[in-house]
N, C-alpha and C positions, 0 to 999 in steps of 0.2 A: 326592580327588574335588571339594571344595569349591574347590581350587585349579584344575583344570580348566576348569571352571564359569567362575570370576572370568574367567581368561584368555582363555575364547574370550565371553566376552560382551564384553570389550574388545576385541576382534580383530572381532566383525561385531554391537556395538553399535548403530550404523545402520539396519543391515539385518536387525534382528531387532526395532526399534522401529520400523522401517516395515510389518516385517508385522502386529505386535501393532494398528496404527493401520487395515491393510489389513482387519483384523477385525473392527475397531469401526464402522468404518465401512460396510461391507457389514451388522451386525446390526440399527445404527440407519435403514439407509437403507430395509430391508428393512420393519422400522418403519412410518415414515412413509411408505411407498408403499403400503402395504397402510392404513393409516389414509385416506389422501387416496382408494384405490380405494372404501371401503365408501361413505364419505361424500358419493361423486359417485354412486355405486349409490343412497343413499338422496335424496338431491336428485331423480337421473332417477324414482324411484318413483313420490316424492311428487307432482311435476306433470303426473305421468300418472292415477294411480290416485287417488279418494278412497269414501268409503263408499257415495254413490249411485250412481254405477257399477257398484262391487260388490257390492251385493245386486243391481243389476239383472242382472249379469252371472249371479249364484249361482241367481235366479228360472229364468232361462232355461235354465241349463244343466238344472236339477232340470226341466224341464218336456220334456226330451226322454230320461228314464228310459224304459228298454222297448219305444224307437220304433225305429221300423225306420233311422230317420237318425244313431240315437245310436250303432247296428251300422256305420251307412255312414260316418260319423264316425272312429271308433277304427281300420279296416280304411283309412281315407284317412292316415290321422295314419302308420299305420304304415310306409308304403311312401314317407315322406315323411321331409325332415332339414329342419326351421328352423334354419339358424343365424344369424351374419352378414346383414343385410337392407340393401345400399348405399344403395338407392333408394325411394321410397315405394312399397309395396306395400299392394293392397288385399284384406283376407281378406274372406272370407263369416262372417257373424255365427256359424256353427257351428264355421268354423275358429280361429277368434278367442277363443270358449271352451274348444275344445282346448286352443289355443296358452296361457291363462292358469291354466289348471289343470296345466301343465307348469312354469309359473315357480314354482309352489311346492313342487315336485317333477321334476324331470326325470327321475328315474327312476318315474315314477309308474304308468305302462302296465306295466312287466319286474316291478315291484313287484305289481300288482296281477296280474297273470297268474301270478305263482310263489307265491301263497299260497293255493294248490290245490298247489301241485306239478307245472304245468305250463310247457312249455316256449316261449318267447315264439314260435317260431314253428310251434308246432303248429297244423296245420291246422282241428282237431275244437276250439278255442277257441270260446265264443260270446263274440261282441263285442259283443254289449249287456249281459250279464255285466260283461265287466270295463268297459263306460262308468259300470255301477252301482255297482261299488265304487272307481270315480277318485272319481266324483263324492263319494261317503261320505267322502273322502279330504282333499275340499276345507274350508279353515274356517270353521265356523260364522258367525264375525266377521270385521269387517274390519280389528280388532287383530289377530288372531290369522293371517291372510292376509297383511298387512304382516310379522307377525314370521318365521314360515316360510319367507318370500321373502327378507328381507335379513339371514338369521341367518346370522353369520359362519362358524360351523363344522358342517358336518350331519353329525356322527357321534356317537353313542351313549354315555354316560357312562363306560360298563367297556370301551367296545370299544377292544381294546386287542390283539385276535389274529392280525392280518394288518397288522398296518402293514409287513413284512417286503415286502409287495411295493408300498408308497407308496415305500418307500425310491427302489425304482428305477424308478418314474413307470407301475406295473402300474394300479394305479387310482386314481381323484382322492377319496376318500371324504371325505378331512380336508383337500384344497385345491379349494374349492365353487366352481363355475362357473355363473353367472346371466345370464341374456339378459332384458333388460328395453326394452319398448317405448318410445322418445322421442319424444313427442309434449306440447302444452303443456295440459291440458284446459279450462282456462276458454278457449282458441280455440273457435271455430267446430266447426273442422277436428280438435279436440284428444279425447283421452279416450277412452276404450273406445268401440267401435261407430260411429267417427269414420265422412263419409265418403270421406275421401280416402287411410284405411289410416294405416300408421305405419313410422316406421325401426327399427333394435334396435341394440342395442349388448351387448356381454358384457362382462361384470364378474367379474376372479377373483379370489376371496379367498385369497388363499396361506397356508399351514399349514405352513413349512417347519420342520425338525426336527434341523437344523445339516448335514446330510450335506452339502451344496456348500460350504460353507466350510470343514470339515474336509478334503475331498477336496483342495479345494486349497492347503492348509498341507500333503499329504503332498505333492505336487507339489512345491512350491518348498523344503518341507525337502531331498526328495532331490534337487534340484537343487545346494542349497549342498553338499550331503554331497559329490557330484562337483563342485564346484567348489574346496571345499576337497582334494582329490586332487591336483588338475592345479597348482592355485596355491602350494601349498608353506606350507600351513595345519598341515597334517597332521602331517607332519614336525619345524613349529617348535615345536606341541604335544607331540609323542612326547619331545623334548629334556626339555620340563619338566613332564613326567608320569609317573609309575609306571609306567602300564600303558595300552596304549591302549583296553582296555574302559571306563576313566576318561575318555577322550576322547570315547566312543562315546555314553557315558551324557551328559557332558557338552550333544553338540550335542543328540542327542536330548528332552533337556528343554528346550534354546533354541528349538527347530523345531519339537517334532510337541509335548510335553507341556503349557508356557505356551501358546500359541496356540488349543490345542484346549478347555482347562480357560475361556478368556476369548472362547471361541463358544459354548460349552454356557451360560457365564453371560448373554449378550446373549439368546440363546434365551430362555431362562426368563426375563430381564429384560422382554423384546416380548409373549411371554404374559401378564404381568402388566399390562405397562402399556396392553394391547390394552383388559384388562377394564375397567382406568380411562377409558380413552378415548372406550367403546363402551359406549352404554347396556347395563346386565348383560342385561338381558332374549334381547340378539341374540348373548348368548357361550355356546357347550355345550362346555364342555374342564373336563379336572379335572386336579389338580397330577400327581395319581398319574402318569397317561398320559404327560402332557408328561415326568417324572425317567425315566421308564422305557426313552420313545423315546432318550431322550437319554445312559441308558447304554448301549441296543445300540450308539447313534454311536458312542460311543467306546469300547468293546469295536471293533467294527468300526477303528477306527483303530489300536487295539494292534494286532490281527493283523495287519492290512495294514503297518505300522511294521516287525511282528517280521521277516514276510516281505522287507522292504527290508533290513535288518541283518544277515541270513542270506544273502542273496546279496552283500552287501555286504564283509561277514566273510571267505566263503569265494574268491569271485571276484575278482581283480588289476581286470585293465583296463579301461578303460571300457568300450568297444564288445562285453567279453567280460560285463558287468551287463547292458545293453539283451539281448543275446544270449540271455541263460540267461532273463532276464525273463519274451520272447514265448517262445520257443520252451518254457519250462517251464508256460505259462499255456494253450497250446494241448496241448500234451501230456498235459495235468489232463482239459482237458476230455474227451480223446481216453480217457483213464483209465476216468473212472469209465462212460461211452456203452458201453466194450467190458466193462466190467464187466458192465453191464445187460444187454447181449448175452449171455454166457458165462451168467449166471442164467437167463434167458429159452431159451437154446440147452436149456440143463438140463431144463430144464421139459418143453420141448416131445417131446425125443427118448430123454431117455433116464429120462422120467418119475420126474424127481428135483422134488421139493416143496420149494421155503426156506417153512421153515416157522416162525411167531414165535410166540410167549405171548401172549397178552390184553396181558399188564403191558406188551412189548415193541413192541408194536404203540399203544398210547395212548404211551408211552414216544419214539416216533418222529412221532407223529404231533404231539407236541406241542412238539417242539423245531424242527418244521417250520412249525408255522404261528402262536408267538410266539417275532418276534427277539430276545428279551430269552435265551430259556431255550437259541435256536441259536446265538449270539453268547458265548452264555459259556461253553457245552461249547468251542465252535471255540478261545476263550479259553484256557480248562483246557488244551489241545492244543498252544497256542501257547506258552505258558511252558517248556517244557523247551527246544523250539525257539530261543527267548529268551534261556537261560540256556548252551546251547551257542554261539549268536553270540557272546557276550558274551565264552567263554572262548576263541575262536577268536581274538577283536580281542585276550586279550592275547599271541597269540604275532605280532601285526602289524611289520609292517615297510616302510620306505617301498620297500626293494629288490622287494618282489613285486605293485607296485603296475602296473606293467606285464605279469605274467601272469596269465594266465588262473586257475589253481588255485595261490593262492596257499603253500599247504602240500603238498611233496613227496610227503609218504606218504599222501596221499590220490588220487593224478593214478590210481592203477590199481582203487581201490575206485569211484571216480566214473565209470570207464572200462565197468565192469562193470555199473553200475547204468544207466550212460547203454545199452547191449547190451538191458537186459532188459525196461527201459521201451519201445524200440524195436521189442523182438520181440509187448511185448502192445499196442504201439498200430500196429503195421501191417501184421507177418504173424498176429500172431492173429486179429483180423476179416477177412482174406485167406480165414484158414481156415475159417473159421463160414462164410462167404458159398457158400464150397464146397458144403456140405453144407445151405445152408438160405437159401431164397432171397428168405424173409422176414426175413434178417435185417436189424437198421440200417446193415452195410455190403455191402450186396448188388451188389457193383458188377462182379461177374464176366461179366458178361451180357454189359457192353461192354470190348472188351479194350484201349481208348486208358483208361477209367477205370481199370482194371489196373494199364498199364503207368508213368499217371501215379502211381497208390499207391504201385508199387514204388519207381519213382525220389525220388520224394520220400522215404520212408523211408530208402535207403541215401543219399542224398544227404545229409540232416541228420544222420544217423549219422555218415556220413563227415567230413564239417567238423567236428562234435564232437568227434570223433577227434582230429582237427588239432589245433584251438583247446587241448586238454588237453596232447596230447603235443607240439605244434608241427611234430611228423614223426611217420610212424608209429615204435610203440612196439615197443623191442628184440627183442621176443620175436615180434613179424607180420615183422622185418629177417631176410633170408637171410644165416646166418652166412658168413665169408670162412672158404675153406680154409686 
């Protein structure tokens, strides 16, 4: 194993210290953009905003508690987007403490309406209601208004339950987005309540949590993995290796393992050194949250890894990897949709109940909405899958690197699995839509959506077919008399 190793780190050297650099430097850069963003955020503040504006501003606002303007106010705001401001715009002093009582919250109005338990746009809201509790919302000081406004992170000390969907840019809760007015205030012209209005500008503080740099160390590992294929890497490796699992483990620690472990350290490096950089006062993150994110990434990187090794292992030719790639990654989806169908079909007709345990339902519901605890089941799952690649790579050969399956005795079990996957992803919602026209593939109504299901079904059947046996398989051949 250790022989391996040395070997192909000598053989793509280069190219494995320009990724390691590609790393560092994306973690540092990420860094200092984010440093130089807060600090022109805190420049634009300061020459706009100082304390006597802001209690004049806080006077006024509290002086239209109860009023019928402070109802017209919240019901204008709502049916309105400030973003972006190219040009000099002139608000009215009502809009103008809206718009500043937003800079310290932009979720401030959704906020303030859902802590009733109501819906933001429910009609039976009163809107001088929740002007009363923006307002309560606003800071006392103008410490304390400065800090709310330019504080780097606005998420919650433990909140640590839903970062599953930050991952893939569902909400911005820990990457803060601020619109702040530019204007200079000792001008004339300049400062709250100016009269020639003011520009805006937005300032984001990013929170990243290493997933785009991991994503793309899997990219370019599997890239080399096929390029060591075609180039005759592979082969001069298998010469002076035991076993090609040796080889497999090999690159995979030069590509996806160093790479990944030297992003998670820059991470946690730029959290730290944000704190030093950034007065403490403006930083809300704790270590815990930061290790935690940063094991789902790389949980999430093994699996994704395992899945490349596994196609990799079992699959010859190139075009026949891309291949099984997409078509296995839509097929997934197509899986578990007709799953939810076929429960749902249950339910409805033939008054069948899935029915869970207390235990089993807190059980699911919490591997769903922290990635730490769905990432390491998926994990758990993914190891035997792991362990079978591994013993696949040592029966490798450079002879099967051109077909499709690359082990004989498997060409009619895959043949069969590929049949059964096909009959529940496109005649069995075929058949539900028959009988239920609520279903999620309801597509019998029109018979061009029909006819394109069908063709597409036996279509990708049929090439799959191909791609395994190259011809149809002996047993579909009419035998010769």
């Amino acid at each position: 194993m250790r022989q391996s190793i040395k070997l192909y780190y000598q053989l793509r050297k280069l190219w494995i210290w320009t990724v390691l650099v590609i790393v560092t430097i994306l973690g540092l850069s990420s860094l200092v953009l984010n440093m130089a963003v807060w600090h022109q955020a805190e420049n634009t503040f300061d020459s706009h905003f100082d304390a006597h504006h802001y209690y004049e501003m806080q006077d006024y606002a509290k002086s239209l508690v109860d009023t019928k303007k402070s109802a017209k106010i919240v019901k204008g705001w709502q049916n309105q987007f400030y973003g972006d401001i190219s040009t000099e715009e002139k608000f009215s002093k009502s809009d103008e403490i809206f718009y500043y009582i937003n800079t310290v919250n932009p979720n401030n109005y959704v906020e303030s309406v859902e802590i009733d338990g109501s819906s933001p746009d429910d009609s039976s809201i009163s809107y001088r209601k929740i002007y009363r509790k923006m307002i309560k919302r606003l800071p006392k000081t103008f410490e304390g208004f400065r800090k709310q406004t330019l504080q780097y992170y606005n998420n919650k000390k433990n909140d640590s339950s839903n970062v599953f969907s930050r991952y893939f840019g569902i909400t911005d809760a820990h990457s803060r987005t601020i619109t702040l007015p530019i204007t200079n205030k000792s001008n004339q012209n300049g400062g709250p309540f100016n009269k020639k209005g003011f520009t805006t500008r937005k300032f984001v503080f990013n929170n990243p949590y290493g997933l785009g740099p991991i994503l793309l160390i899997i990219i370019i590992g599997a890239f080399f993995f096929l390029l060591d294929q075609t180039h005759g890497i592979n082969a001069y490796m298998l010469q002076r290796s035991k076993s090609g699992a040796y080889v497999a483990l090999a690159k995979s620690l030069c590509w996806f393992v160093i790479p990944s472990m030297l992003s998670v350290f820059w991470t946690i490096f730029a959290y730290i050194t944000k704190g030093l950089m950034i007065p403490h006062e403006f930083i809300r993150w704790n270590m815990s949250t930061v290790l935690l994110n940063n094991i789902a990434v790389l949980e999430m990187m093994i699996i994704l890894v395992t899945v490349g090794l596994l196609i990799d292992s079992f699959i010859g030719s190139i075009f026949g990897k891309f291949y099984t790639f997409i078509t296995g990654f839509f097929a997934s989806i197509l899986f578990f949709i007709t799953f939810f169908s076929v429960i749902s079909f249950l339910n409805r007709h033939l008054h069948w109940q899935f029915k869970m345990t207390e235990g089993l339902k807190l059980f699911v519901k919490t591997i769903f909405t922290n990635p730490v605890d769905l990432f390491s089941i998926l994990l758990l799952i993914a190891i035997p899958f792991l362990l079978l690649a591994l013993h696949w790579y040592r029966h490798y050969s450079i002879e099967t690197d051109s077909k499709y399956i690359r082990l004989q005795k498997f060409k009619k079990p895959f043949f069969i699995f590929v049949l059964l996957l096909a009959t529940w992803d496109f005649l069995l919602p075929l058949i539900l839509s028959l009988h239920d026209t609520s279903s999620a593939f309801a597509i019998t109504s029109d018979l061009s959506s029909v006819v394109w299901w069908v063709a597409w079904g036996i279509g990708i059947t049929l090439f799959t077919t191909w791609m395994i046996f190259g011809r149809r398989p002996s047993f579909l051949r009419k035998k010769k008399a």
